[in-house]
C-alpha positions in Angstrom: 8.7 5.7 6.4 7.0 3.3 9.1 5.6 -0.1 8.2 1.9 -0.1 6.8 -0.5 -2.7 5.9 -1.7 -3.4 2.9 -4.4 -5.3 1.3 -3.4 -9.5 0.4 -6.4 -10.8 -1.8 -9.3 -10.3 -3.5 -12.6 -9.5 -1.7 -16.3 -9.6 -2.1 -19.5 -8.6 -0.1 -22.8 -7.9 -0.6 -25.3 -4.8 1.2 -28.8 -4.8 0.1 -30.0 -1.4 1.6 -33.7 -0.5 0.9 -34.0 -2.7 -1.7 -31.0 -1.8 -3.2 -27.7 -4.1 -3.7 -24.6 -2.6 -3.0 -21.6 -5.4 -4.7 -18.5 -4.6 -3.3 -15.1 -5.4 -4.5 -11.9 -4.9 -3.0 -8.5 -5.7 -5.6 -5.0 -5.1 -4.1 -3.2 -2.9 -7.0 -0.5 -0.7 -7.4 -0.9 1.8 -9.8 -4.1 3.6 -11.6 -3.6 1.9 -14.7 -4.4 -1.5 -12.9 -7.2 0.1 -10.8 -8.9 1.3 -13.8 -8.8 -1.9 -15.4 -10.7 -3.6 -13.0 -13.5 -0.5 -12.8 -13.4 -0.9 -16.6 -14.2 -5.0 -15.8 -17.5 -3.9 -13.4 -18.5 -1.9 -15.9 -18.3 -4.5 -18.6 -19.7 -7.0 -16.0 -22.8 -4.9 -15.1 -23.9 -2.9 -17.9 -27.3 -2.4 -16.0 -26.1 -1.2 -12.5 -27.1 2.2 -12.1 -23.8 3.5 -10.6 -20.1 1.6 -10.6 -18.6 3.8 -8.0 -14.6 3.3 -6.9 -12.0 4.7 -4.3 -8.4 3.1 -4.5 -5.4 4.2 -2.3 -1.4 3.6 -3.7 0.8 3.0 -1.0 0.8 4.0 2.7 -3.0 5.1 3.8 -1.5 7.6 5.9 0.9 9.3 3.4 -0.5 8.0 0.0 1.7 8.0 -3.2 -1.4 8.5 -5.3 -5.3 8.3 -4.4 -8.5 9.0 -6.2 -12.5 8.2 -6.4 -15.8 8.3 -8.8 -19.7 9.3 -7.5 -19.8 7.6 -11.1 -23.5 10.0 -10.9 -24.5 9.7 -7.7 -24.6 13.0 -5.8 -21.0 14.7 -5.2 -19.7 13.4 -2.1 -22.0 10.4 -1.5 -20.0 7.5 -2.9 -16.3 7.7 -3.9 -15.2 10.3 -0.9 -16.9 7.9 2.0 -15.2 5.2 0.1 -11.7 6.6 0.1 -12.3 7.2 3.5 -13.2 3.8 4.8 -9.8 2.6 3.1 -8.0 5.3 4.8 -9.7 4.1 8.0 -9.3 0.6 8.1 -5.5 1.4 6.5 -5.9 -0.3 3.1 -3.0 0.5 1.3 -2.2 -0.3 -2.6 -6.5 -1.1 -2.4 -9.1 0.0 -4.8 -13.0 -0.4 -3.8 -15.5 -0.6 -6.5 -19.1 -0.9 -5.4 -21.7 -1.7 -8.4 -25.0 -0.3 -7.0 -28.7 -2.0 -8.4 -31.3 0.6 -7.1 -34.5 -1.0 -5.3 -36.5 1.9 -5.6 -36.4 3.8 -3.0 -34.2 6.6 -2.5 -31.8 7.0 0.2 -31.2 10.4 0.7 -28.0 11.8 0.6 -26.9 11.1 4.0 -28.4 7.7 3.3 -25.9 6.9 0.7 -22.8 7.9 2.4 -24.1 5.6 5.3 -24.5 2.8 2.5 -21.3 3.7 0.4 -19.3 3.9 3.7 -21.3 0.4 5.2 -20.8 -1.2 1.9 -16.8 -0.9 1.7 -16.4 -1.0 6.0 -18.4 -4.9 6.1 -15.9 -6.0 2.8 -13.2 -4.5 4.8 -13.9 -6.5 8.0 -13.5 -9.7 5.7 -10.2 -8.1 4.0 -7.0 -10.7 4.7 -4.3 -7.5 5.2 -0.5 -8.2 5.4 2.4 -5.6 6.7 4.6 -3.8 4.5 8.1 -2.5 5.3 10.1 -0.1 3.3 13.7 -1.1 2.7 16.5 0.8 1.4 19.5 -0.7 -0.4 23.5 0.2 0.0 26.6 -0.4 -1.1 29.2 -0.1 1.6 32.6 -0.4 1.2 35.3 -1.0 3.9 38.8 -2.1 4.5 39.4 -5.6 5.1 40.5 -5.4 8.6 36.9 -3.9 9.0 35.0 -6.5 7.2 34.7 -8.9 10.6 33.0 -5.9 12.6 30.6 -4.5 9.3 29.3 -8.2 9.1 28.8 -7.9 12.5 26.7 -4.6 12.6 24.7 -5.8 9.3 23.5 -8.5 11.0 22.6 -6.3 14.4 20.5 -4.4 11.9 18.7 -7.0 10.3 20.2 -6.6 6.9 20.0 -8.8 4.3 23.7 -9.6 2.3 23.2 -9.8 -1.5 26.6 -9.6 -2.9 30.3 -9.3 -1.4 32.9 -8.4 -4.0 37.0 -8.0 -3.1 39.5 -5.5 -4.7 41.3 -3.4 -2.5 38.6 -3.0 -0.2 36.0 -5.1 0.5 32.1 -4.1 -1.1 28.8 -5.0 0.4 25.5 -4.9 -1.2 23.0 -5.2 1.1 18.9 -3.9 1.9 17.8 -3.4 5.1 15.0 -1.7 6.8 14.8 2.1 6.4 14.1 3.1 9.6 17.6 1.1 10.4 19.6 3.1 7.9 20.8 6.4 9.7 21.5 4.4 12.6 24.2 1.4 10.9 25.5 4.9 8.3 26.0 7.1 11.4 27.9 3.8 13.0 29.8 2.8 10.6 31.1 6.8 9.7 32.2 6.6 13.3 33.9 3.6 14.0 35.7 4.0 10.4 36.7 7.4 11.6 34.6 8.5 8.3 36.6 6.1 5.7 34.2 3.5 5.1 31.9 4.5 1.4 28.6 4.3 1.9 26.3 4.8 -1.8 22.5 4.3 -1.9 21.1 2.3 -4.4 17.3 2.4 -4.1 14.3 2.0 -2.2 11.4 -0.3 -2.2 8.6 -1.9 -0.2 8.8 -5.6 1.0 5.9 -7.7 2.8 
C-alpha cells in the first residue's frame, strides 16, 4: 500500500447559497463509531437545521477500509454521494464531512444541491491542514551472529526503525519499516543468508 494523506485537524466553513447556509465540518476519525458521534453532536447542536447531511472516508481515499454517507432527506443523490466524492477528490482519508443545511427559501433544484453539497465540502477542504500517511509493517528477523554486522547494515539501507535486539544462539531483531521496503530487505536477506536467516511478521499499521 502507497503513502496517502490524511486529514490533521478540525475544520469549519460556511456557504450561504440562495439564502440558504450550508455549515460545514470536517473531523479526522477512524472508525464509524467516532464519525457517528460527531453527526449525533450536529444533530444535538442544530435541532432546527432542516438536513444534517455527512460523507466520511476510513483509510486510503483510493482503496478505502470503510466509507459511507446520509441525504439525511434531501433528494437521493444530492448530498452525501457529492460529499463522499469531494473527500475522495481532494484525498481525505480517515475524514468525515457533515454539512448542517438552514434553508433560505428558495429551492435549489436538484442539480443545484449537488453543486452546493459538493461547493460546501470542496471550499472547507481548500482550508483542510492534510498530513501523509505511510503504512509500515513490523518483523522479527533472526540471524547468525556473524551476520548481525551486515543485517544492521541493510536495516538501516531500508529505513527501518530497530525496536528490540535480543541474543540466544542467534541474534533477534524487531524492527518496522516501510511496506513498500519489505519484499525488497526479505528477498535480500533470504539471499545473502543462503535462505537461513527467519523472517516472522508481526503486524501492520499506518504511521504519519
Amino acid at each position: 500500500m502507497s503513502r496517502y494523506t490524511v486529514l490533521a485537524a478540525d475544520t469549519e466553513h460556511l456557504l450561504t447559497e440562495k439564502n440558504s447556509d450550508f455549515l460545514t465540518f470536517l473531523h479526522p476519525v477512524n472508525n464509524r463509531e467516532q464519525a457517528m458521534q460527531w453527526v449525533e453532536q450536529y444533530r444535538a447542536r442544530y435541532p432546527d437545521a432542516n438536513h444534517v447531511c455527512w460523507a466520511y472516508i476510513i483509510g486510503n481515499t483510493r482503496q478505502p477500509q470503510t466509507q459511507a454517507f446520509s441525504d439525511d432527506g434531501e433528494p437521493g443523490g444530492t448530498a452525501g454521494k457529492p460529499m463522499l466524492h469531494v473527500l475522495t477528490e481532494r484525498e481525505l482519508g480517515n475524514c468525515l464531512a457533515v454539512v448542517v443545511r438552514y434553508f433560505g427559501g428558495v429551492k435549489l433544484g436538484a442539480g443545484g444541491l449537488v453543486r452546493a453539497y459538493s461547493n460546501a465540502v470542496s471550499q472547507a477542504a481548500a482550508k483542510a491542514e492534510l498530513c501523509e500517511v505511510s503504512p509500515s509493517t513490523a518483523l522479527s528477523i533472526s540471524v547468525s551472529f556473524a551476520f548481525e554486522a551486515r543485517l544492521r547494515q541493510l536495516l538501516q539501507q531500508c529505513k527501518a526503525t530497530l525496536d528490540e535486539v535480543s541474543y540466544s544462539d542467534k541474534v533477534t531483531v524487531s524492527i518496522t519499516l516501510p511496506q513498500d521496503a519489505e519484499l525488497a530487505l526479505c528477498d535480500q536477506l533470504i539471499n545473502e543468508t543462503a535462505g537461513a536467516a527467519d523472517i516472522r511478521q508481526a503486524g501492520s499499521h499506518s504511521g504519519v
